[in-house]
SENUGU-895007 format. One record per residue (C-alpha): x, y, z; chain. Coordinates in steps of 0.5 Angstrom, whole numbers, plus 500, padded with zeros to 3 digits. Layout:
# SENUGU-895007
<rec east="X" north="Y" up="Z" c="A"/>
...
# end
This chain:
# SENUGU-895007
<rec east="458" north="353" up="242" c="A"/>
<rec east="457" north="353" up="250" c="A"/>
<rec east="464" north="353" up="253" c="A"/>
<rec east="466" north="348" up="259" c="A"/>
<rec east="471" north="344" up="262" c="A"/>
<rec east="475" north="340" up="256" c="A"/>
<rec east="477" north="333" up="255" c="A"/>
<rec east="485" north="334" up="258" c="A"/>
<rec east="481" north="338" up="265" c="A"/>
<rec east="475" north="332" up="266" c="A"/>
<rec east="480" north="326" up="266" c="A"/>
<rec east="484" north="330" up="271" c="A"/>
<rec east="478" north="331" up="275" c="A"/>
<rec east="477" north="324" up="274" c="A"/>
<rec east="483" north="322" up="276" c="A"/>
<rec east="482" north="326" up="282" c="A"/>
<rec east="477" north="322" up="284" c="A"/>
<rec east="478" north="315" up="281" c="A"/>
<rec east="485" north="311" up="283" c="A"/>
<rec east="483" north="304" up="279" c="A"/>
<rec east="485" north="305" up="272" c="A"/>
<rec east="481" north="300" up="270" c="A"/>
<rec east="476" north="304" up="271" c="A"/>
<rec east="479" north="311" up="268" c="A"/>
<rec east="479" north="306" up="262" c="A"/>
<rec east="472" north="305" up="262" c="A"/>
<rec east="470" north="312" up="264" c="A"/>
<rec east="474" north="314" up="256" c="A"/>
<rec east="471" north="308" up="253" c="A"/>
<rec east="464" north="310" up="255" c="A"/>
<rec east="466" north="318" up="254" c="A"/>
<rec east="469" north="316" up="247" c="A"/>
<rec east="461" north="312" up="246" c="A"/>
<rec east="459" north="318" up="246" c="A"/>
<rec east="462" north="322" up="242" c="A"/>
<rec east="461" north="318" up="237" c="A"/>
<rec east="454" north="318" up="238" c="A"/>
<rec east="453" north="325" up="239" c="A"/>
<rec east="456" north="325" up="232" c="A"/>
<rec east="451" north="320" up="229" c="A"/>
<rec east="446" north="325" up="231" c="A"/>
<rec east="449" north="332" up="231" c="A"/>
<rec east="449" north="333" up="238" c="A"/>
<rec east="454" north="336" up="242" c="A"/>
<rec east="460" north="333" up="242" c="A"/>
<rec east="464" north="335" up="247" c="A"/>
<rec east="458" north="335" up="252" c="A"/>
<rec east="456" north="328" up="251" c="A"/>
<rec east="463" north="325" up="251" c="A"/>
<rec east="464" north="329" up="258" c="A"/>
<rec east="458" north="325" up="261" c="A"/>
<rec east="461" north="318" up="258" c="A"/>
<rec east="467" north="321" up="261" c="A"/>
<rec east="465" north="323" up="268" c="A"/>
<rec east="459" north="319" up="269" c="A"/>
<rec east="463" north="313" up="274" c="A"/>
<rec east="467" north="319" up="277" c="A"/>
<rec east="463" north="318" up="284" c="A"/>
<rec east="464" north="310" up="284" c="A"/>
<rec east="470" north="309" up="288" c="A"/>
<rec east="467" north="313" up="294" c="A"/>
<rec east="460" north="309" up="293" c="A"/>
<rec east="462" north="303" up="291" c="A"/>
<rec east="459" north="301" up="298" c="A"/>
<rec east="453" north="305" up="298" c="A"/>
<rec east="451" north="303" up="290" c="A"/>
<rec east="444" north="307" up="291" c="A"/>
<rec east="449" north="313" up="291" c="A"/>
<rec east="452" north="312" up="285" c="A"/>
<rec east="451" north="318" up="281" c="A"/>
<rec east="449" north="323" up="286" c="A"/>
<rec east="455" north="324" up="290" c="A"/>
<rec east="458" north="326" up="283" c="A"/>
<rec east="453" north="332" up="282" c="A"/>
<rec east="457" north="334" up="288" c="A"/>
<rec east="463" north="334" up="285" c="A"/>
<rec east="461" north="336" up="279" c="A"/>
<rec east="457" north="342" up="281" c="A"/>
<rec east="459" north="349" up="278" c="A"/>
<rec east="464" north="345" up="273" c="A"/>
<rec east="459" north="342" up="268" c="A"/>
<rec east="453" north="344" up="265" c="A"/>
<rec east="447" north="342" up="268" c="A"/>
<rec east="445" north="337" up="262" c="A"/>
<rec east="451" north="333" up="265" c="A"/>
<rec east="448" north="333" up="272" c="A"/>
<rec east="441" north="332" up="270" c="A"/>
<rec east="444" north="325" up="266" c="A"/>
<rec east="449" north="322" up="270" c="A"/>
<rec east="444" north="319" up="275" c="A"/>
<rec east="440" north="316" up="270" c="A"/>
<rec east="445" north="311" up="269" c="A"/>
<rec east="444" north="308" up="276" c="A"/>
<rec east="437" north="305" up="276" c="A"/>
<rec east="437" north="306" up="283" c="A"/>
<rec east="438" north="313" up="284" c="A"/>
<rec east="430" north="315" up="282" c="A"/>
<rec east="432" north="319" up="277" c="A"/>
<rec east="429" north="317" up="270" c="A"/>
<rec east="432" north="317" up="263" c="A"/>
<rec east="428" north="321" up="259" c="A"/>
<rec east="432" north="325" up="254" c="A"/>
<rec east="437" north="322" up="248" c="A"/>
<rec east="443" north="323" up="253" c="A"/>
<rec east="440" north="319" up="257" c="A"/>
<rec east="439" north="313" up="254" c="A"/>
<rec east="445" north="313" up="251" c="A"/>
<rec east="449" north="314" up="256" c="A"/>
<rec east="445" north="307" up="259" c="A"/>
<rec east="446" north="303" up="253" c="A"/>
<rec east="454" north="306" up="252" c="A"/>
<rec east="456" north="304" up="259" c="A"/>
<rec east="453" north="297" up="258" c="A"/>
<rec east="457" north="296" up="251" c="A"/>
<rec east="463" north="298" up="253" c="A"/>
<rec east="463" north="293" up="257" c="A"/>
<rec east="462" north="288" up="252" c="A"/>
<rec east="466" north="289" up="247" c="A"/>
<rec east="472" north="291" up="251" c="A"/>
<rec east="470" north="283" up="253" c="A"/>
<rec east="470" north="281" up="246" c="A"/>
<rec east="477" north="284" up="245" c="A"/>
<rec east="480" north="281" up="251" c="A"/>
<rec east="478" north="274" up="248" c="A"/>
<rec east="481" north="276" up="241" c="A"/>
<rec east="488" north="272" up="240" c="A"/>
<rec east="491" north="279" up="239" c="A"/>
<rec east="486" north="283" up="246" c="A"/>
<rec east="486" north="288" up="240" c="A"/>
<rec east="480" north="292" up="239" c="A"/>
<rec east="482" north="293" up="230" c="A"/>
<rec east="481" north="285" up="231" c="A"/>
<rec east="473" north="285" up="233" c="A"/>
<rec east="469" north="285" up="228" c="A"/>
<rec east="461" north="288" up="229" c="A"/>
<rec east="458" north="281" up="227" c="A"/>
<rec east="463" north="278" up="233" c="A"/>
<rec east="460" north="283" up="239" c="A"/>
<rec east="453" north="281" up="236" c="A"/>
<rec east="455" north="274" up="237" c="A"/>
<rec east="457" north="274" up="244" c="A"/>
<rec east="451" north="280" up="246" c="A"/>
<rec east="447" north="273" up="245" c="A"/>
<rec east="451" north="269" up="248" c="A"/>
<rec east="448" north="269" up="255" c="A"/>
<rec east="454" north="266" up="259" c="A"/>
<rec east="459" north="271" up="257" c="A"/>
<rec east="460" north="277" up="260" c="A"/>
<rec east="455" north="275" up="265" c="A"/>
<rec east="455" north="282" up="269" c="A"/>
<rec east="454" north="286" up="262" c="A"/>
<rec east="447" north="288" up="262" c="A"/>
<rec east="443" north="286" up="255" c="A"/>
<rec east="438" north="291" up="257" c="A"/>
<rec east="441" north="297" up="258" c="A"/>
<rec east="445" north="295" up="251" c="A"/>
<rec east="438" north="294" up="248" c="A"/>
<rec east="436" north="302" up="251" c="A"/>
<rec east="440" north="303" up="244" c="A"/>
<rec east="434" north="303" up="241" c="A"/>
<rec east="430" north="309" up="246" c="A"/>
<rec east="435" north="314" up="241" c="A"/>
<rec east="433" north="310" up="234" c="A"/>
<rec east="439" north="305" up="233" c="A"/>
<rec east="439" north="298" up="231" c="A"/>
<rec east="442" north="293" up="235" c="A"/>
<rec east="447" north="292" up="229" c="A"/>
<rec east="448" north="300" up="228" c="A"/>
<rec east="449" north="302" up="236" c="A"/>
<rec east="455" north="296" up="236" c="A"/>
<rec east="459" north="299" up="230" c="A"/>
<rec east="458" north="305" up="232" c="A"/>
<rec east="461" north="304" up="239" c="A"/>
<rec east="466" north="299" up="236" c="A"/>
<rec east="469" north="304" up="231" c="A"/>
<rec east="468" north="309" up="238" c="A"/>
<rec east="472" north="305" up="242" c="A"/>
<rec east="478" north="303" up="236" c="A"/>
<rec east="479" north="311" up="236" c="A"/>
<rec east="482" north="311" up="243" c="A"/>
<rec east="485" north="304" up="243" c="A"/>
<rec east="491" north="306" up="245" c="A"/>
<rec east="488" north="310" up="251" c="A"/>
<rec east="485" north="303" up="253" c="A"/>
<rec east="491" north="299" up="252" c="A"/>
<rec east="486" north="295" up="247" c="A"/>
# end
């Protein structure tokens, strides 16, 4: 197994560059997606969880200039990450050219928009916990078009890219995301 910057080290250097803690929490959540997507398919853990974990760390400097989002943080990440990181980070901003070709890559897509989903169907829960929803609720507010209007169901649908059902990438991503509950407030 490759050697790089671990978890503890990427939220530092997420937390560098990213001040809005409600975006930190939505970098861990991608970052937990992830993982537990590389372990569905026996990928690399740790390098998937990273690219979920660092993926927004560019947001706030290009925030105004959303058609640099994902290529100031090649600059930032240069020569901390692997190039896998590099080459995925970009494909999850439509507008920077860059096209998503490998399994990481959709992924990465897909988990950036169901986070927002489900941590959307959390906060609607009496309790606001994630150990509340169920995989039949997110599904039921996925098709509710109205609700969490700013959640892409395409780019959910990029689940498919990498051999998941709809159903089977939200238990995936909700049982993800309950393992970092805590992290996330949730």
């Amino acid at each position: 197994m490759v050697m790089y910057m671990d978890r503890l080290e990427a939220l530092n250097l997420l937390r560098e560059n990213v001040h809005n803690e409600n975006l930190i929490k939505h970098c861990i959540a991608v970052g937990a997606i992830m993982k537990g997507l590389a372990q569905k398919f026996g990928e690399d853990e740790n390098l998937w969880e990273l690219a979920g974990l660092l993926h927004d760390i560019d947001y706030e400097q290009t925030k105004d200039n959303h058609e640099k989002h994902g290529l100031v943080a090649l600059e930032i990440l240069k020569d901390k990450v692997p190039q896998e990181i590099l080459d995925t980070i970009p494909t999850h901003n439509d507008l920077t050219g860059f096209k998503r070709e490998k399994k990481i890559d959709f992924a990465l897509s897909a988990s950036d928009a169901i986070s927002g989903l489900i941590i959307a169907t959390a906060l609607m829960m009496p309790s606001r916990k994630l150990e509340e929803v169920k995989p039949k609720s997110v599904l039921k507010k996925f098709k509710k078009k109205d609700f969490a209007r700013n959640v892409s169901r395409e780019k959910i649908m990029l689940c498919e890219k990498v051999g998941l059902s709809l159903e089977e990438f939200i238990d995936i991503s909700l049982r993800s995301l309950q393992s970092v509950s805590d992290e996330l407030g949730l």
